[in-house]
C-alpha positions, 0 to 999 in steps of 0.5 A: 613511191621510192621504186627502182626501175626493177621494181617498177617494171614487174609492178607494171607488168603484174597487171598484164592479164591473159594474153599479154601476160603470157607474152611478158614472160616468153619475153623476159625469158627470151631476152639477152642476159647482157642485155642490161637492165630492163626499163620501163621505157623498153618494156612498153616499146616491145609492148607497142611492137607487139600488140600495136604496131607502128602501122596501126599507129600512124593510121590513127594518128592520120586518123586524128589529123583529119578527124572532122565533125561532120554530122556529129554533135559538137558533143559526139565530135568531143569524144572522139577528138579525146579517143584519137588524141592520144595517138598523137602525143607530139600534138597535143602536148601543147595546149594552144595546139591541142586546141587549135587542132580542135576547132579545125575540126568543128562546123564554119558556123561555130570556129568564129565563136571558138577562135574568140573564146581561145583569146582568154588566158584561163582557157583549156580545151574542158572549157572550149568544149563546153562552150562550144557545145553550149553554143550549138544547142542555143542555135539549135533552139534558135533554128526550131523555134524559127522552124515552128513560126514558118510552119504556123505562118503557113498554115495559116496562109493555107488555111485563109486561102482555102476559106476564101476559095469555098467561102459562099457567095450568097448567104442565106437570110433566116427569119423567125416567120412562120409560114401560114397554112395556107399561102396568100394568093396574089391579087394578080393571079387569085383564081375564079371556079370555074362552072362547070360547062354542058353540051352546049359550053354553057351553064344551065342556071346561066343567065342570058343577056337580053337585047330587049332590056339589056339585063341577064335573066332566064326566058321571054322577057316581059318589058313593055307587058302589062302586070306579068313580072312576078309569073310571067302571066298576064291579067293580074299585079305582082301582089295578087298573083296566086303562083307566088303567095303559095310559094 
């Protein structure tokens, strides 16, 4: 811009607000009148001294040398390589150092990725970001989508096993039949009334054998008599018997 130093110091200090604008002007106040003209270089040295100095200084920069990725994204691991790196100037003022500085830092599973994308010549540490990042997120995906699989296979063992375990052993068999009203009897089992029985264990209306004639019938049996088969009277046939015709 065609400054002088003069001029480029009071420009840079017209910026300093609330605090450290106060502390420029006791400053420059306080400074030696022999003490030659003051830089910028000076000026931003008593800057540091001030506001940060040298020990906060070398923590940031053990800070960044030991930064590691941990359980942060390659994303969130970015930003903080950006924040740390500039504390330690002398470090990343090279661009094959800067970038190997950070992939000493990322996950074993993706330095082989990095180290081989770092052979191509147009590569600056924007780009082994990116691919870096593009590179997690594709396993990322790869992991879940191997994660689904297990799960479904597993159910589906489970669920096979559980219907095997309660799977019933007989089935039952369903006809359209409809059962009659009245179930059929066996032939082997069909019941007789029974009679019933007196005082004696027989029924009245039941028949006796005969040992005269060998047949059941009630009475004195009248085999061998002359003519009483219809009465049971003798002196007449079966055709002239009175009893029966009135009957």
């Amino acid at each position: 811009m065609g400054l002088s130093t003069t001029e480029k110091v009071k420009l840079s200090t017209y910026q300093l607000k609330n605090v450290a604008q106060v502390w420029y002007v006791q400053w420059r106040d306080n400074k030696p009148i022999r003490g030659g003209t003051v830089t910028c270089e000076i000026c931003k040295k008593s800057f540091l001294d001030r506001f940060f100095p040298r020990e906060m200084r070398e923590t940031k920069l053990v800070e960044f040398t030991n930064i590691p990725q941990g359980g942060r994204s390659v994303h969130e691991y970015s930003l903080k390589f950006i924040k740390l790196s500039k504390y330690a100037p002398s470090l990343v003022s090279n661009p094959r150092d800067q970038m190997s500085h950070f992939v000493t830092g990322v996950l074993e599973d993706l330095q082989e990725e990095c180290h081989s994308v770092m052979l191509h010549e147009n590569m600056n540490i924007s780009r082994l970001m990116v691919n870096a990042r593009r590179v997690e997120e594709s396993r990322s995906k790869t992991t879940s989508r191997d994660a689904k699989r297990v799960i479904s296979f597993d159910c589906g063992a489970i669920n096979n096993m559980l219907e095997i375990q309660y799977k019933p052993r007989f089935k039952k068999t369903f006809s359209n039949h409809v059962p009659s009203k009245f179930p059929k009897a066996r032939d082997d089992k069909v019941s007789k009334p029974i009679a019933p029985k007196g005082r004696s264990g027989k029924s009245p209306n039941e028949k006796t054998t005969c040992a005269k004639c060998g047949k059941g019938h009630h009475g004195e049996c009248l085999v061998g008599r002359r003519n009483g088969f219809g009465c049971g009277k003798n002196g007449h046939k079966v055709t002239d018997c009175r009893n029966l015709k009135g009957q």
